[in-house]
Every structure is written in structure tokens, then in C-alpha cells.
C-alpha positions in Angstrom: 0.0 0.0 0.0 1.4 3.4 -1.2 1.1 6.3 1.2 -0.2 9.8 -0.8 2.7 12.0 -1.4 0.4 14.8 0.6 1.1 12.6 4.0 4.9 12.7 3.1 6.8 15.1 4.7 9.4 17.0 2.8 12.5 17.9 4.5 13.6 19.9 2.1 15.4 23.3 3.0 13.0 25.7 1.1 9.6 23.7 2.1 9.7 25.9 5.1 10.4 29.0 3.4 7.3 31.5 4.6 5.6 29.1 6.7 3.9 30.5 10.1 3.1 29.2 13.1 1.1 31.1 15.7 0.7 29.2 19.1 -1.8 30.3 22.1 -0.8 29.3 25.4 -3.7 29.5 27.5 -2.9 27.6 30.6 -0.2 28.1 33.2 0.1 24.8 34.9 3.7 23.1 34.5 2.5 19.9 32.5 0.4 22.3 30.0 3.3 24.7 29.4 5.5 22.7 28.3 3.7 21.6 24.8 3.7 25.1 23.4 6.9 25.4 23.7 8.0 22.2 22.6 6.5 22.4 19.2 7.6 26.1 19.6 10.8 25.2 19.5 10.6 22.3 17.1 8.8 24.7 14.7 11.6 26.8 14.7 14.1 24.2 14.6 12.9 23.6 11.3 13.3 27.2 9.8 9.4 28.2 10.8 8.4 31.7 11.9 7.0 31.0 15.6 4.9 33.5 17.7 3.5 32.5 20.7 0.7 34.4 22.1 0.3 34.1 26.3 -3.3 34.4 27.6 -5.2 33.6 30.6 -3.8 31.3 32.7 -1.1 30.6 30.3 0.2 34.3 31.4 2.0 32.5 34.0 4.4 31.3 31.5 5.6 34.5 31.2 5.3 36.7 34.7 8.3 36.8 36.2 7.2 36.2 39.8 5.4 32.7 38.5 7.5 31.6 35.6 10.0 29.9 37.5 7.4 28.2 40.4 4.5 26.6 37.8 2.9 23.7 39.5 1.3 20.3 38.6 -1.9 19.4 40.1 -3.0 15.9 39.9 -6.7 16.7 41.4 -9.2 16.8 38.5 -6.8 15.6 35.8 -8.1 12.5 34.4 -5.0 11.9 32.8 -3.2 11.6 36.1 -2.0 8.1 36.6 -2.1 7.8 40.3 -4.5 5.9 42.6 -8.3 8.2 42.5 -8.3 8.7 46.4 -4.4 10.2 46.6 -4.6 13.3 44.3 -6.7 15.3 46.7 -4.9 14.6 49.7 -2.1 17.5 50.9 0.8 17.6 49.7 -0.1 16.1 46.7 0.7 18.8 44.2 4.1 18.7 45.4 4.8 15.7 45.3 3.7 15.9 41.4 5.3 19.0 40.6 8.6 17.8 42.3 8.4 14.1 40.6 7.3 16.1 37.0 10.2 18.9 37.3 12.5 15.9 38.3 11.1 13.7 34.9 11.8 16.6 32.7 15.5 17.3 33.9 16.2 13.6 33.1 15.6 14.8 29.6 17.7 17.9 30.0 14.3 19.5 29.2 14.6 23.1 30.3 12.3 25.2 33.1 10.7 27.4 31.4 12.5 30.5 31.5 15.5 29.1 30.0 13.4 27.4 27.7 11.9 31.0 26.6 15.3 32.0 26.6 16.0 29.1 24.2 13.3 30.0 21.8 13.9 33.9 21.7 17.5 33.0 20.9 16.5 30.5 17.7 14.1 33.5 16.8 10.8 33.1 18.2 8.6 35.9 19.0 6.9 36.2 21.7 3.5 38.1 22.3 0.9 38.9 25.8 -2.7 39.1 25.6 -3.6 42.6 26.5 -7.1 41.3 28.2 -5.1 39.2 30.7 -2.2 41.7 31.3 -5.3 44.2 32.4 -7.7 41.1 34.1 -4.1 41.0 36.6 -3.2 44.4 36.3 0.0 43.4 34.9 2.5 45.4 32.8 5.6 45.1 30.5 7.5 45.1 33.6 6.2 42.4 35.1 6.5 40.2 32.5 9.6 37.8 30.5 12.0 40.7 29.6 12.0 39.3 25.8 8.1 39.5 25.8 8.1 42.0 22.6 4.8 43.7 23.5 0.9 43.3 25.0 -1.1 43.0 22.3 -4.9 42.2 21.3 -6.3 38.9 20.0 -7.5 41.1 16.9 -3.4 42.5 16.6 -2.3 38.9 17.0 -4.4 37.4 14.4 -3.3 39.9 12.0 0.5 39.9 12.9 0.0 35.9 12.2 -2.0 35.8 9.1 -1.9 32.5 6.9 -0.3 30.9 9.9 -1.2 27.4 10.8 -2.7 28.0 13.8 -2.3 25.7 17.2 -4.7 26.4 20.8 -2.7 24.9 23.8 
């Protein structure tokens, strides 16, 4: 059986030539920042303009008093493979966070502000939501130093026109 040629990825220097990719981090919790940036990075990697737009929760990413402390919470999440009656109990988020942070430095996976730092260097742009910058009363100055500006949704959409478009 032959695969269609549209499935096939080219790896060709130039099939990356003007492609976009616009990524909206919406939550700040340590196991959901880390896929934004990840593909962030691997977009970018592969010669693709990246801009990642922070919002809501995901505005956590990039404050500077909450970057560097992002937790894991295994109450609610059904994806959490731990016995049902544990994840409420105290000390639980902790624990996860701790055992998460510990997972990811196995893999010389980055925290996230040197991973921000990593994707800034290779290019990347990245962007705040000006409704959640004013929902916390937050400015410029209390954000990632490379953060190149608070902008609307309606300015991000047209800064990233004709880019593929991914919701995290």
C-alpha cells in the first residue's frame, strides 16, 4: 500500500520558506506549558516563523514572579496516573510538581525561562494578551523581559496571518 505524497513530509530546505506558526498558550500549569513550547521550538528548529501568544492562565508562563514556580496538580486531571483517592490529599501537588520537574530534567528539558530564553534566541517571538495583562493588572514590567509587546487577539491574528494555527 502506497502512502499519498500529501502525507509525506518534505525535508527539504525551502519547504519551510514563509511558513507560520502562531501558538496560544492558555494555561499556566507546568505539565500544560511545556507543549507550546516544545512544538515552539521544534517549529523553529525547522526554519518556521513562531509567535507565541500568552493568555489567561497561560500568562503564567511568562510573569516573572510565577514563571520559574509553575505547578502540577494531579486533582481533577483524568490523565493523572495515580490511585483516585491520593490526588486530593495534601501535599499532593508537590509531590507531582517535584516528581514532573525531576522527569523533565532527566531529559535535559529546560524550566521554562530558559526554555523561553531558548526559543527567543533561535528567533521566536513572543507576544501577551492585553485582556489578561489588564484582568491581573500586569505590565511590560512584570513580564519575561523578551516579551516584545501586550497586544490584542484582533493584533495577533493579523501579525499571524496565513499561519497554521495551534490552541494549547
Amino acid at each position: 500500500m502506497s502512502t499519498p505524497d500529501s502525507l509525506v513530509p518534505s525535508f527539504d530546505d525551502d519547504a519551510n520558506e514563509g511558513r507560520k506558526l502562531a501558538i496560544i498558550c492558555s494555561k499556566g500549569n507546568l505539565d500544560m506549558a511545556y507543549p507550546g513550547l516544545i512544538l515552539g521550538n521544534a517549529a523553529l528548529g525547522e526554519g518556521v516563523e513562531t509567535h507565541l501568544f500568552f493568555t489567561f492562565w497561560g500568562f503564567d508562563m511568562i510573569t516573572k514572579s510565577r514563571m520559574a514556580d509553575l505547578k502540577f496538580t494531579p486533582v481533577g486531571n483524568t490523565a493523572t496516573h495515580m490511585p483516585m483517592g491520593l490526588t486530593p490529599l495534601p501535599g499532593m501537588t508537590g509531590m507531582a510538581t517535584k516528581q514532573m520537574r525531576k522527569s523533565l530534567e532527566d531529559l535535559d528539558i529546560p524550566p521554562v525561562p530558559e526554555f523561553l530564553d531558548q526559543i527567543v534566541a533561535a528567533g521566536g517571538h513572543l507576544w501577551a494578551c492585553r485582556l489578561s495583562a489588564d484582568m491581573n493588572k500586569l505590565t511590560e514590567a512584570d513580564l519575561y523581559d523578551d516579551v516584545e509587546g501586550i497586544i490584542s487577539a484582533s493584533d495577533f491574528i493579523e501579525l499571524t496571518q496565513g499561519a497554521q494555527l495551534l490552541f494549547i
